[in-house]
PDB file as gemmi writes it, atoms N, CA and C in Angstrom:
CRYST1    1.000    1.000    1.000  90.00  90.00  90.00 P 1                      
ATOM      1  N   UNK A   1     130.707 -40.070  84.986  1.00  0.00           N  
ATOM      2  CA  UNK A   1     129.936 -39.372  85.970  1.00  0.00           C  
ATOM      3  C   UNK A   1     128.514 -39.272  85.440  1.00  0.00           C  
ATOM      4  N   UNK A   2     127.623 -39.661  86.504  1.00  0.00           N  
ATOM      5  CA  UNK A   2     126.028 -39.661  86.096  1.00  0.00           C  
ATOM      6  C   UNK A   2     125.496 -37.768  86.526  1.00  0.00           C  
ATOM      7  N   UNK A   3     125.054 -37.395  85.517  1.00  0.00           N  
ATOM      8  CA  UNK A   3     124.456 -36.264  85.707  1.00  0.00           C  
ATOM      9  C   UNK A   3     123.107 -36.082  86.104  1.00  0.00           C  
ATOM     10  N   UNK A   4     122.336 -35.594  87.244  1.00  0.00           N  
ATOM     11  CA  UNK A   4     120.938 -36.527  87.567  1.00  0.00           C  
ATOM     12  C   UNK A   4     120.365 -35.019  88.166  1.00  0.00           C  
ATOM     13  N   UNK A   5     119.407 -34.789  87.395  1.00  0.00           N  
ATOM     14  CA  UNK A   5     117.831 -33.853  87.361  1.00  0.00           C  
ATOM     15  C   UNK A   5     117.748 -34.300  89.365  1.00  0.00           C  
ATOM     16  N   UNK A   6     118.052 -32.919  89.687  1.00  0.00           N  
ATOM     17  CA  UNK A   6     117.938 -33.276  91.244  1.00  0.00           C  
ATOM     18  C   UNK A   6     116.277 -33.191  91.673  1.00  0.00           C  
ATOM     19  N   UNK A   7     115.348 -33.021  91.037  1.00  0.00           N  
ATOM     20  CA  UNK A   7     113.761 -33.271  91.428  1.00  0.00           C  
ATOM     21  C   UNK A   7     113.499 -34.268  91.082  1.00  0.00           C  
ATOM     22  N   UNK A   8     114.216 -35.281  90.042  1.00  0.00           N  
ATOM     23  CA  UNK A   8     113.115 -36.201  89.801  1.00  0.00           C  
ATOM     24  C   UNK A   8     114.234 -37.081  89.961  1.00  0.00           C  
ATOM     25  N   UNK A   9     115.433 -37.120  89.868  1.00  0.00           N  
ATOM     26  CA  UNK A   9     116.267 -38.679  90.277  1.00  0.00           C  
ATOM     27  C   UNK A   9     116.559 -38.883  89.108  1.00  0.00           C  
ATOM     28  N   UNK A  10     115.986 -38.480  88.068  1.00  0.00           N  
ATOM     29  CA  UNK A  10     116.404 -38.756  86.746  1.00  0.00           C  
ATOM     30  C   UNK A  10     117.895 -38.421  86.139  1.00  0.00           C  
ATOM     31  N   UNK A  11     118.447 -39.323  85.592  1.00  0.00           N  
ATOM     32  CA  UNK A  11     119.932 -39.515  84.907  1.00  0.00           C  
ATOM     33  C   UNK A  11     119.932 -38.896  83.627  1.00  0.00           C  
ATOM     34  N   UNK A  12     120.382 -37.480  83.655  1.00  0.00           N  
ATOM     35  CA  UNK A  12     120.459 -36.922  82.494  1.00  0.00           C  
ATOM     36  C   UNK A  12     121.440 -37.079  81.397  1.00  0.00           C  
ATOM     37  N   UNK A  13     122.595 -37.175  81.587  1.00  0.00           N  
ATOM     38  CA  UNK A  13     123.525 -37.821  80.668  1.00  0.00           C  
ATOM     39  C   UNK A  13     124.615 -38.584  81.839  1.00  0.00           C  
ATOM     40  N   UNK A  14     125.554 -39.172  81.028  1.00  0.00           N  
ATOM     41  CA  UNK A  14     127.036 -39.676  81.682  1.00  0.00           C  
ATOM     42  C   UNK A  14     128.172 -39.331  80.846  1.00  0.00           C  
ATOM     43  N   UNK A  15     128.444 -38.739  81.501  1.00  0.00           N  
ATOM     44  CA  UNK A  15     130.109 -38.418  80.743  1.00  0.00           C  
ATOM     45  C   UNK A  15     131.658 -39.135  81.658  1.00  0.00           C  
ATOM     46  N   UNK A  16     132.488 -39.396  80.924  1.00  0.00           N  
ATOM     47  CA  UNK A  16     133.626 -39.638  81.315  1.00  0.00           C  
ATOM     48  C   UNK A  16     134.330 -38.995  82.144  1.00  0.00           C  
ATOM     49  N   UNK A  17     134.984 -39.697  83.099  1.00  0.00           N  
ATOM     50  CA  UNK A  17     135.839 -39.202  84.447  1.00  0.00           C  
ATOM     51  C   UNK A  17     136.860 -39.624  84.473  1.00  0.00           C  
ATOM     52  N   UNK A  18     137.723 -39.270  85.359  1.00  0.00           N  
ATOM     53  CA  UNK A  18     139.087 -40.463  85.754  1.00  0.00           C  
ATOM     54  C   UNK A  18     138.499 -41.926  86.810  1.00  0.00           C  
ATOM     55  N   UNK A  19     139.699 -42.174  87.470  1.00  0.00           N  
ATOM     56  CA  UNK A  19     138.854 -43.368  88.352  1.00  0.00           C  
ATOM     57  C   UNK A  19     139.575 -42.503  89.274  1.00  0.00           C  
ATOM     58  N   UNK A  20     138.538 -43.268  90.258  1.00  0.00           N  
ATOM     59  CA  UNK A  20     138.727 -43.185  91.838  1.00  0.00           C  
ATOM     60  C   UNK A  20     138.240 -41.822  92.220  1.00  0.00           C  
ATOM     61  N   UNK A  21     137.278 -41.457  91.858  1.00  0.00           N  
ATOM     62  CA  UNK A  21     136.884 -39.587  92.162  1.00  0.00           C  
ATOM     63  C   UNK A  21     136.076 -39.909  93.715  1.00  0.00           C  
ATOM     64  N   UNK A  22     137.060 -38.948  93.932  1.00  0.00           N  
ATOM     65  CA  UNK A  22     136.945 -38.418  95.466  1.00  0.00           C  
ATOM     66  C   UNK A  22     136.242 -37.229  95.794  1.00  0.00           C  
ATOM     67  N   UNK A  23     136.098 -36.196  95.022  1.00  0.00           N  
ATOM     68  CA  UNK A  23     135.381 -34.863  95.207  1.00  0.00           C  
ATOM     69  C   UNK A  23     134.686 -34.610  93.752  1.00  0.00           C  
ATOM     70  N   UNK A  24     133.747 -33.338  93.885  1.00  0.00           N  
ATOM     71  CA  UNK A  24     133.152 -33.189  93.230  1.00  0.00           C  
ATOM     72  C   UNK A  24     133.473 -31.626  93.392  1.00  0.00           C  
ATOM     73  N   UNK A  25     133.291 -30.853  92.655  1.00  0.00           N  
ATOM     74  CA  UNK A  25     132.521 -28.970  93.163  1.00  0.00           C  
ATOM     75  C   UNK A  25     131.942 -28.492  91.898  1.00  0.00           C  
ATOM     76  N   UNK A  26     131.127 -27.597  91.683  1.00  0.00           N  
ATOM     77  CA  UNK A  26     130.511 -26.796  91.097  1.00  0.00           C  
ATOM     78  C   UNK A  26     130.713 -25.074  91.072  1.00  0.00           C  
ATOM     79  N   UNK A  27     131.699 -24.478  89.931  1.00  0.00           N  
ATOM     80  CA  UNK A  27     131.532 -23.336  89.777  1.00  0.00           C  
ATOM     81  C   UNK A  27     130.376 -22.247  88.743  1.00  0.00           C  
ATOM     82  N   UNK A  28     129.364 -22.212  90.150  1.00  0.00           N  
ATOM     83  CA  UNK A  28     128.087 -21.431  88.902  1.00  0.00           C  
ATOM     84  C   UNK A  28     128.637 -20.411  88.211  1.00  0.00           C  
ATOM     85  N   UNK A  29     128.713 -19.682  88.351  1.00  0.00           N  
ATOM     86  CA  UNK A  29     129.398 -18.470  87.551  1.00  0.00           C  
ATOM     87  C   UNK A  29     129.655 -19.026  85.983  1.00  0.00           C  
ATOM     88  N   UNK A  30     130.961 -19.781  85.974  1.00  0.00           N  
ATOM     89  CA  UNK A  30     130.677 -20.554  84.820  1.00  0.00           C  
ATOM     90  C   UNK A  30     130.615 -21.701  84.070  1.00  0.00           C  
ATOM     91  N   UNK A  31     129.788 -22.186  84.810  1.00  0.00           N  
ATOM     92  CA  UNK A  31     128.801 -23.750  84.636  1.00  0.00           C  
ATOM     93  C   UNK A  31     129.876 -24.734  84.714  1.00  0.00           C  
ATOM     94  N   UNK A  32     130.540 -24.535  85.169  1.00  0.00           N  
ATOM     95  CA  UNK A  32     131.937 -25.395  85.410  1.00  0.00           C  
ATOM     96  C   UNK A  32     131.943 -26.893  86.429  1.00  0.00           C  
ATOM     97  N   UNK A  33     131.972 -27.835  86.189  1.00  0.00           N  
ATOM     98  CA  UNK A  33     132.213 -29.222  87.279  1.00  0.00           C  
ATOM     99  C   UNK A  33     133.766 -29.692  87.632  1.00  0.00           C  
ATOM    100  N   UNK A  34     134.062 -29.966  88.285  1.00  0.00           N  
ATOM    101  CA  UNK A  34     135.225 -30.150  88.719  1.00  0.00           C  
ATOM    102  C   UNK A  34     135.142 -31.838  89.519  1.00  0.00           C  
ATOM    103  N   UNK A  35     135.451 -32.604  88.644  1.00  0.00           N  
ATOM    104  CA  UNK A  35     135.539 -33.942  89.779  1.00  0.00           C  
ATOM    105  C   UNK A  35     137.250 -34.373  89.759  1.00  0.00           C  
ATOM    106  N   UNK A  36     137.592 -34.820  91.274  1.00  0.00           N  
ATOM    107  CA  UNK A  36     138.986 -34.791  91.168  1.00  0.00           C  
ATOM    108  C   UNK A  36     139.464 -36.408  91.410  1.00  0.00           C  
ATOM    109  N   UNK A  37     139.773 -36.959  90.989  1.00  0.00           N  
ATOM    110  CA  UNK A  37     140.359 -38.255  90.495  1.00  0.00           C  
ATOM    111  C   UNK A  37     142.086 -38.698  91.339  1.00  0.00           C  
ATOM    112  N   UNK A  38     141.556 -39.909  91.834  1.00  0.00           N  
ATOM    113  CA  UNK A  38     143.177 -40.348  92.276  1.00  0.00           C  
ATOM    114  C   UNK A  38     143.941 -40.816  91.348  1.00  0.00           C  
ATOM    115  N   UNK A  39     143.696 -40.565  90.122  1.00  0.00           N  
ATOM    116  CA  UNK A  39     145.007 -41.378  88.927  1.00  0.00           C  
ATOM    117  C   UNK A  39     145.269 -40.123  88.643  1.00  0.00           C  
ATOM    118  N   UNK A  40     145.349 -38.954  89.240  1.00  0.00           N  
ATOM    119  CA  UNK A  40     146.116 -38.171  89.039  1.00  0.00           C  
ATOM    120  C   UNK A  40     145.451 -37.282  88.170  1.00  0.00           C  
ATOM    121  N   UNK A  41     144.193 -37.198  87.770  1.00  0.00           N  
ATOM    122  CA  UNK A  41     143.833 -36.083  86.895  1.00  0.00           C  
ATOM    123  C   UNK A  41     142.475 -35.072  87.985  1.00  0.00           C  
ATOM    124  N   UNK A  42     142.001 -34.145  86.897  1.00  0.00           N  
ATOM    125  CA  UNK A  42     140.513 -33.599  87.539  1.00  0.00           C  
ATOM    126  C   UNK A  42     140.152 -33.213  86.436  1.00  0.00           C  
ATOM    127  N   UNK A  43     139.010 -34.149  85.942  1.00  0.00           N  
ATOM    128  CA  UNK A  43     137.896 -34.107  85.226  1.00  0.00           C  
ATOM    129  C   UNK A  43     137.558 -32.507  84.865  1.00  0.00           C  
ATOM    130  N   UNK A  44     137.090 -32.250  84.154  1.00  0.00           N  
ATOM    131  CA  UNK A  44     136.094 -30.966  84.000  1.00  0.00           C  
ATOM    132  C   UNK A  44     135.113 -31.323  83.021  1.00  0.00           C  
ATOM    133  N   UNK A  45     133.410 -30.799  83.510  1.00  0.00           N  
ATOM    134  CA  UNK A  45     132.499 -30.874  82.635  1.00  0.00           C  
ATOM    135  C   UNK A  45     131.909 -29.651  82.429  1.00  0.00           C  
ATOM    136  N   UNK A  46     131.730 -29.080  81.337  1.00  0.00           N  
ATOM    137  CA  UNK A  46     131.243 -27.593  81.150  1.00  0.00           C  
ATOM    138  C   UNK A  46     129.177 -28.499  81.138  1.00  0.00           C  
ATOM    139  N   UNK A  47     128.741 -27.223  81.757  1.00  0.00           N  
ATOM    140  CA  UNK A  47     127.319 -27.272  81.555  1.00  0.00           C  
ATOM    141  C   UNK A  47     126.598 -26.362  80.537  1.00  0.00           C  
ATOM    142  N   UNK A  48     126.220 -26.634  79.155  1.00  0.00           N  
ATOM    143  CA  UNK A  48     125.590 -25.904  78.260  1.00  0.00           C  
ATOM    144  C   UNK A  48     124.718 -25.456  78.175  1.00  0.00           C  
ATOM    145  N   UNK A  49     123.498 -26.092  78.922  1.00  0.00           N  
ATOM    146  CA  UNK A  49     122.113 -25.327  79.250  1.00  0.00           C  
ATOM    147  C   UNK A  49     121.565 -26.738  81.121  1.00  0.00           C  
ATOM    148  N   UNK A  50     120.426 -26.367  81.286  1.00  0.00           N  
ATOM    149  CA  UNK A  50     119.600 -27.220  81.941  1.00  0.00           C  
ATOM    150  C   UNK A  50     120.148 -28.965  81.795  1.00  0.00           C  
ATOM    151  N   UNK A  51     119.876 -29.011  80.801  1.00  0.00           N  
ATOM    152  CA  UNK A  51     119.630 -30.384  80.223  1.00  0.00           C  
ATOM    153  C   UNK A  51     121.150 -30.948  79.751  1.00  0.00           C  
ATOM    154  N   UNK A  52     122.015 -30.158  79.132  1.00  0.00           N  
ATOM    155  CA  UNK A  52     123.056 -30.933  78.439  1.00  0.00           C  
ATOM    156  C   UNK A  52     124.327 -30.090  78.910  1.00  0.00           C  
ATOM    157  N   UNK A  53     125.259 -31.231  78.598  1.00  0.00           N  
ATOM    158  CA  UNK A  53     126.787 -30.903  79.521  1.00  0.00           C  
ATOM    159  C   UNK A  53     127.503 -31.664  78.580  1.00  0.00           C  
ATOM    160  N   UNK A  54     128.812 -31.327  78.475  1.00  0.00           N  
ATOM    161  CA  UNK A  54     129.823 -31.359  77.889  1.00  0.00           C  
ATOM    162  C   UNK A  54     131.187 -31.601  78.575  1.00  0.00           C  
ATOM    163  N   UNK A  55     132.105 -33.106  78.531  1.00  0.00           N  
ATOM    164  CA  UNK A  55     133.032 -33.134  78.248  1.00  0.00           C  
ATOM    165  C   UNK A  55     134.447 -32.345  77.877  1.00  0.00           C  
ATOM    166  N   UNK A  56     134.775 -31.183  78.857  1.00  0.00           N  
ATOM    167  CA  UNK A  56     136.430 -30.693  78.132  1.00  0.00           C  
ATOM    168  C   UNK A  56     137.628 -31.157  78.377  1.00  0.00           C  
ATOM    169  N   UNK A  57     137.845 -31.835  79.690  1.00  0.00           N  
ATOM    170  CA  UNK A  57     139.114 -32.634  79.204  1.00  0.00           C  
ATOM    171  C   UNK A  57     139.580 -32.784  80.584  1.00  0.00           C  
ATOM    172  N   UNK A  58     140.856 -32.961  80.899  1.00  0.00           N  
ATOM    173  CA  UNK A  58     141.140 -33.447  82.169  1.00  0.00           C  
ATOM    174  C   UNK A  58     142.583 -32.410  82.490  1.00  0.00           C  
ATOM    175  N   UNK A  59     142.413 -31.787  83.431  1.00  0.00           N  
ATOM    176  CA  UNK A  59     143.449 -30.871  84.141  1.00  0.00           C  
ATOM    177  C   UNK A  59     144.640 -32.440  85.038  1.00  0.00           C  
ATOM    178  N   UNK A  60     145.728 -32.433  84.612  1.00  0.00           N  
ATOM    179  CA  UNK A  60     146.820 -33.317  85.308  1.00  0.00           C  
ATOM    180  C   UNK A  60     147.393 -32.894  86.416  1.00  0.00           C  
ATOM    181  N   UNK A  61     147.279 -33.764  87.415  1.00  0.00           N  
ATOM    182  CA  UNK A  61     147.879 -33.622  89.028  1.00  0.00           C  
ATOM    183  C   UNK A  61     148.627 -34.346  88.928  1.00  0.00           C  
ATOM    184  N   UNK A  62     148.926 -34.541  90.669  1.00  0.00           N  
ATOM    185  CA  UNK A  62     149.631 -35.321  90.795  1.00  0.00           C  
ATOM    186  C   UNK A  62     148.526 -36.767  91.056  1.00  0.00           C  
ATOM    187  N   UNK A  63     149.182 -37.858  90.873  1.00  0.00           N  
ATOM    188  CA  UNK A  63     148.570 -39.198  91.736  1.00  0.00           C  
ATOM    189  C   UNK A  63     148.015 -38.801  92.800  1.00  0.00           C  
ATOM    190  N   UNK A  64     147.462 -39.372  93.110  1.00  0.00           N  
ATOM    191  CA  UNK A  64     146.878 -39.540  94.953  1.00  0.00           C  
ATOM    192  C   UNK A  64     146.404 -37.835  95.304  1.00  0.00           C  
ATOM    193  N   UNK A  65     146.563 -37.249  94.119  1.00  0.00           N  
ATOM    194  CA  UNK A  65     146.044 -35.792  94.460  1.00  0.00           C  
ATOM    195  C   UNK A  65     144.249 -35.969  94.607  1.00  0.00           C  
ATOM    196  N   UNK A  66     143.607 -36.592  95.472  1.00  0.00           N  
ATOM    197  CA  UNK A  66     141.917 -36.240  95.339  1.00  0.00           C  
ATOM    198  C   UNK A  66     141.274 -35.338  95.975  1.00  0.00           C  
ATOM    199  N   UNK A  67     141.341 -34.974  97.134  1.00  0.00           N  
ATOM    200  CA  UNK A  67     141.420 -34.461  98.220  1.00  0.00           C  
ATOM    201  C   UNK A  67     140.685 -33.213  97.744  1.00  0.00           C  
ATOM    202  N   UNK A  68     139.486 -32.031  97.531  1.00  0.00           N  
ATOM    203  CA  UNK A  68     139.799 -31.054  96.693  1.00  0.00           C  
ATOM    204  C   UNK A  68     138.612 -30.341  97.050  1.00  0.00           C  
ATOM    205  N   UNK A  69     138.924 -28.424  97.552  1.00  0.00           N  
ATOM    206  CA  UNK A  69     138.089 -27.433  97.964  1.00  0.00           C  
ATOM    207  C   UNK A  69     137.692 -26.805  96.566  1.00  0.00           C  
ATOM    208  N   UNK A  70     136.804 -25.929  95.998  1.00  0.00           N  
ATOM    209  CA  UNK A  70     137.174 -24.861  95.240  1.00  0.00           C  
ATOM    210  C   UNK A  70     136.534 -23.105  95.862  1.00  0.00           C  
ATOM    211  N   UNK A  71     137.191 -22.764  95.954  1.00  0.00           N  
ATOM    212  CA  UNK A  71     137.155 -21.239  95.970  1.00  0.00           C  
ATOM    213  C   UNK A  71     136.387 -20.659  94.986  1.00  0.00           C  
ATOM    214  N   UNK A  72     135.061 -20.198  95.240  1.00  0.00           N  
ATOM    215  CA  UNK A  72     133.887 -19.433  94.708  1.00  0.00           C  
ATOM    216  C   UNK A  72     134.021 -18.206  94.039  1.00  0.00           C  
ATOM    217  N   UNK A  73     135.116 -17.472  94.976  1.00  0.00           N  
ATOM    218  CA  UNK A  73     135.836 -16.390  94.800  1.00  0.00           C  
ATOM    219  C   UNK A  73     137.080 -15.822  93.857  1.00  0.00           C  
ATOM    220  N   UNK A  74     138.168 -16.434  94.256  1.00  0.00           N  
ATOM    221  CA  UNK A  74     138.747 -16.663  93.323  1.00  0.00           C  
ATOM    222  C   UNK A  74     138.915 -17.534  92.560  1.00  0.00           C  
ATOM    223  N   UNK A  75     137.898 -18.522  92.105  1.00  0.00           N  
ATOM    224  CA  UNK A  75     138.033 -19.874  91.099  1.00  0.00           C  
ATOM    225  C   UNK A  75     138.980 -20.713  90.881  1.00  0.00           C  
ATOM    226  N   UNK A  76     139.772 -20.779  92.124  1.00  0.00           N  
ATOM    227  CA  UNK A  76     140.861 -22.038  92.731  1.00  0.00           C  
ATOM    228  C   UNK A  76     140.107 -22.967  92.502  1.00  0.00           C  
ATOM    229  N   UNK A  77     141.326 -23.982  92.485  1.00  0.00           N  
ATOM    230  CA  UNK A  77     140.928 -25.191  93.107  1.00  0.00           C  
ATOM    231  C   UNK A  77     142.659 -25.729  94.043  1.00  0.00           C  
ATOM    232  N   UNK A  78     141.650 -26.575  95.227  1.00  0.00           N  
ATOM    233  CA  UNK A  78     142.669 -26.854  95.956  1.00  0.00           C  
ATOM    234  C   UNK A  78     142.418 -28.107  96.199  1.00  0.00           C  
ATOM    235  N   UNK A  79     143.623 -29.035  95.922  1.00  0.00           N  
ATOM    236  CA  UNK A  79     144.128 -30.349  96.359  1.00  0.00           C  
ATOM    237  C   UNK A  79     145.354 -30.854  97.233  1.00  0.00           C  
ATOM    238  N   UNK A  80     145.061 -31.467  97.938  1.00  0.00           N  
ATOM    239  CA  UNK A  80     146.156 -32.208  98.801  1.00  0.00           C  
ATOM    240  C   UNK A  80     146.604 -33.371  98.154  1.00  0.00           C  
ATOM    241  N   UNK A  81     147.913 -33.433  98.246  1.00  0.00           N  
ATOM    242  CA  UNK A  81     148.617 -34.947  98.247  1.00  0.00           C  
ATOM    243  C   UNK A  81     149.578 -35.266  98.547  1.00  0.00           C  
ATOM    244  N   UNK A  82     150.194 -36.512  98.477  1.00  0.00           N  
ATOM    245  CA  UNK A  82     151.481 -37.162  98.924  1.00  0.00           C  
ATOM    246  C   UNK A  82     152.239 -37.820  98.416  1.00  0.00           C  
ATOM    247  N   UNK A  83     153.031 -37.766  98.508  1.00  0.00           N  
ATOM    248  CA  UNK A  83     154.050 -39.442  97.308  1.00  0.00           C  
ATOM    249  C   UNK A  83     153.713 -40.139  98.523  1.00  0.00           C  
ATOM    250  N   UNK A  84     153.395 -41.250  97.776  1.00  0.00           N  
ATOM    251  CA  UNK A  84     153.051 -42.750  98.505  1.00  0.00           C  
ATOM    252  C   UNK A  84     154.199 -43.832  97.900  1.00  0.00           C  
ATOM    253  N   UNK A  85     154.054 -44.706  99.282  1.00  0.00           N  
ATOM    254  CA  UNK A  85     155.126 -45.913  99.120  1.00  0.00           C  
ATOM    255  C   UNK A  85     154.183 -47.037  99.623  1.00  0.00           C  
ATOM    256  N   UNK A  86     154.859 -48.274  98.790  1.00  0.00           N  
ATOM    257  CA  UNK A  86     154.023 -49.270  99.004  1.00  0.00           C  
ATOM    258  C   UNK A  86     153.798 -49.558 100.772  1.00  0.00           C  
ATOM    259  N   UNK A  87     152.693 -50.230 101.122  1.00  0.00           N  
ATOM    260  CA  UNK A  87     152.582 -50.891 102.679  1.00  0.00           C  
ATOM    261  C   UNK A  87     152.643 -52.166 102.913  1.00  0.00           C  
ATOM    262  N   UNK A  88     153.371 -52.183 103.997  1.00  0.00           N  
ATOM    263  CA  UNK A  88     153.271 -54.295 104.397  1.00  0.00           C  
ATOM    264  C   UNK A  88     151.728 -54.691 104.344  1.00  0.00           C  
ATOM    265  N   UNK A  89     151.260 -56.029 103.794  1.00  0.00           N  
ATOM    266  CA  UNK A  89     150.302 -56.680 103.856  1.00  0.00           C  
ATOM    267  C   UNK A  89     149.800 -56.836 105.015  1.00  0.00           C  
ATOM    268  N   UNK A  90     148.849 -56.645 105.445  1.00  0.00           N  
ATOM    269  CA  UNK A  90     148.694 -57.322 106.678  1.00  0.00           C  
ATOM    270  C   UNK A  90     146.993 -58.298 107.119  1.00  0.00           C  
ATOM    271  N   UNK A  91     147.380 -59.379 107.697  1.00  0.00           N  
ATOM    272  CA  UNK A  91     146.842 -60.251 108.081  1.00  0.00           C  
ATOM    273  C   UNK A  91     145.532 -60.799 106.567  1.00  0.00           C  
ATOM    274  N   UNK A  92     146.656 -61.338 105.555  1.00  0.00           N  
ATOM    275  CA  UNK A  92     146.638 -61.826 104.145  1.00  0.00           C  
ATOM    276  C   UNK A  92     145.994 -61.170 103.265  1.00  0.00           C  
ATOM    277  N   UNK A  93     145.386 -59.972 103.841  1.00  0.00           N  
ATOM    278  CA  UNK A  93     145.156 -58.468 102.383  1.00  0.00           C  
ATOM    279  C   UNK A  93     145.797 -57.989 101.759  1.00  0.00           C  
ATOM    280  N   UNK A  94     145.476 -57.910 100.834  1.00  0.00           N  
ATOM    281  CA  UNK A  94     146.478 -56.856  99.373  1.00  0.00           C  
ATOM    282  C   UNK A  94     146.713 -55.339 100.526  1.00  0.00           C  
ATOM    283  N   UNK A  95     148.254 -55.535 100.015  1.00  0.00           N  
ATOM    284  CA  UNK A  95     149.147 -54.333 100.223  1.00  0.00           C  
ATOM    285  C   UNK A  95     148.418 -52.707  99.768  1.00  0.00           C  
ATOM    286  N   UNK A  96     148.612 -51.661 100.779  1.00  0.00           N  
ATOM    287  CA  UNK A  96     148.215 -50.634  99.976  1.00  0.00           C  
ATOM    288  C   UNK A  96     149.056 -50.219 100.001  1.00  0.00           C  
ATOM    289  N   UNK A  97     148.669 -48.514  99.584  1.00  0.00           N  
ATOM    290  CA  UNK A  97     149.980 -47.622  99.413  1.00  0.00           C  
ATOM    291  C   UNK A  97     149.515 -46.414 100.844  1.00  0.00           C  
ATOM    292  N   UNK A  98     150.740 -46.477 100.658  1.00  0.00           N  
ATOM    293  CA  UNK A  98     150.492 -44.674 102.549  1.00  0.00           C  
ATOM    294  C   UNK A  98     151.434 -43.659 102.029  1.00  0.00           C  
ATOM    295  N   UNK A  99     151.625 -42.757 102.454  1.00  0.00           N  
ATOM    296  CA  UNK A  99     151.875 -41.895 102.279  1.00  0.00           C  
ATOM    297  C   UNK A  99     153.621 -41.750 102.740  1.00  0.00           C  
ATOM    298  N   UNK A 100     154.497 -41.508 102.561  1.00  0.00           N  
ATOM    299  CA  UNK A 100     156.007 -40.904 102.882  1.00  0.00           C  
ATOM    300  C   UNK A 100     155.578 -39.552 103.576  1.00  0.00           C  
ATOM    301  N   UNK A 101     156.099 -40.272 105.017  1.00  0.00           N  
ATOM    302  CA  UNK A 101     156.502 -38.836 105.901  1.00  0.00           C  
ATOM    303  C   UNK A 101     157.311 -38.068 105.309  1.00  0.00           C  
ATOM    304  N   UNK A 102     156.722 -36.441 105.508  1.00  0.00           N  
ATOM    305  CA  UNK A 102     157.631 -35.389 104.988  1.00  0.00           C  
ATOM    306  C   UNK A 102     157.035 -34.991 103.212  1.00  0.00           C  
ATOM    307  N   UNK A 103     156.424 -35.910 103.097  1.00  0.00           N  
ATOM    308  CA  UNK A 103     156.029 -35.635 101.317  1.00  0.00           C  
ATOM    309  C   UNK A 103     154.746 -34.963 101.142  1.00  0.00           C  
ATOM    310  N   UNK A 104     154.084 -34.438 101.668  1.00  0.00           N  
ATOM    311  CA  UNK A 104     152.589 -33.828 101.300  1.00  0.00           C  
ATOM    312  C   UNK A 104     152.973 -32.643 100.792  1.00  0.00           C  
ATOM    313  N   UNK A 105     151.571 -32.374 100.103  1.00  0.00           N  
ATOM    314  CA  UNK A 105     151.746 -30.915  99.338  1.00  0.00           C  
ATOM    315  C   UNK A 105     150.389 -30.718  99.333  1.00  0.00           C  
ATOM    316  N   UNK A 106     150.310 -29.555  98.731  1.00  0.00           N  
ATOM    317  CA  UNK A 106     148.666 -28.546  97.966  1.00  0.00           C  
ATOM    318  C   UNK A 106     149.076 -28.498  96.698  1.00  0.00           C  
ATOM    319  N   UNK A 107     148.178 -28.399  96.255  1.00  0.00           N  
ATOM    320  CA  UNK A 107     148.146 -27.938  94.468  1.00  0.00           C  
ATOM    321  C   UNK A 107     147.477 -27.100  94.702  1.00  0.00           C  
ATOM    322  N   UNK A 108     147.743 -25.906  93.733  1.00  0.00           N  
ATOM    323  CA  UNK A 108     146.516 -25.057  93.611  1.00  0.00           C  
ATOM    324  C   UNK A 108     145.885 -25.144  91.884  1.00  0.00           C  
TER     325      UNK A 108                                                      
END                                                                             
């Protein structure tokens, strides 16, 4: 994840994520980042001052969990997901994955 000085466009550091990040949120209170990842994790980057941020580690979901609110208030976080099953190809594209009726959930 590129960290970028929102006046000047400038790229302040990059730190490591999962793949496939779908959301982002920000808890000011305590300098907290939250990016949420479809391989099943959510990132967290602590912010140390202005300028520099820090790497703590990765909170484990489920797969396909990206989907993701956070609560200001009570310092939730909320994700949706599904068990997924593979999909027929269609018209000679790589197969994806969809979702199994009946399988969704929230994480909190």
């Amino acid at each position: 994840m590129a960290v970028m000085d929102s006046n000047s466009g400038q790229v302040i550091t990059t730190l490591p994520i999962g793949d496939r990040v779908d959301a982002v949120a920000f808890d000011m209170d305590n300098k907290l980042i939250f990016a949420s990842n479809g391989d099943g994790t959510v990132s967290v980057i602590r912010q140390k001052n202005g300028n520099e941020y820090e790497a703590v580690g990765d909170i484990q979901t489920q797969r396909s969990a990206k989907t993701m609110a956070h609560d200001p208030k009570s310092k939730r976080l909320f994700l949706s997901a599904a068990e997924m099953q593979p999909a027929s190809a269609v018209n000679g594209q790589r197969a994806r994955m969809k979702p199994k009726p009946g399988h969704s959930r929230f994480w909190l």
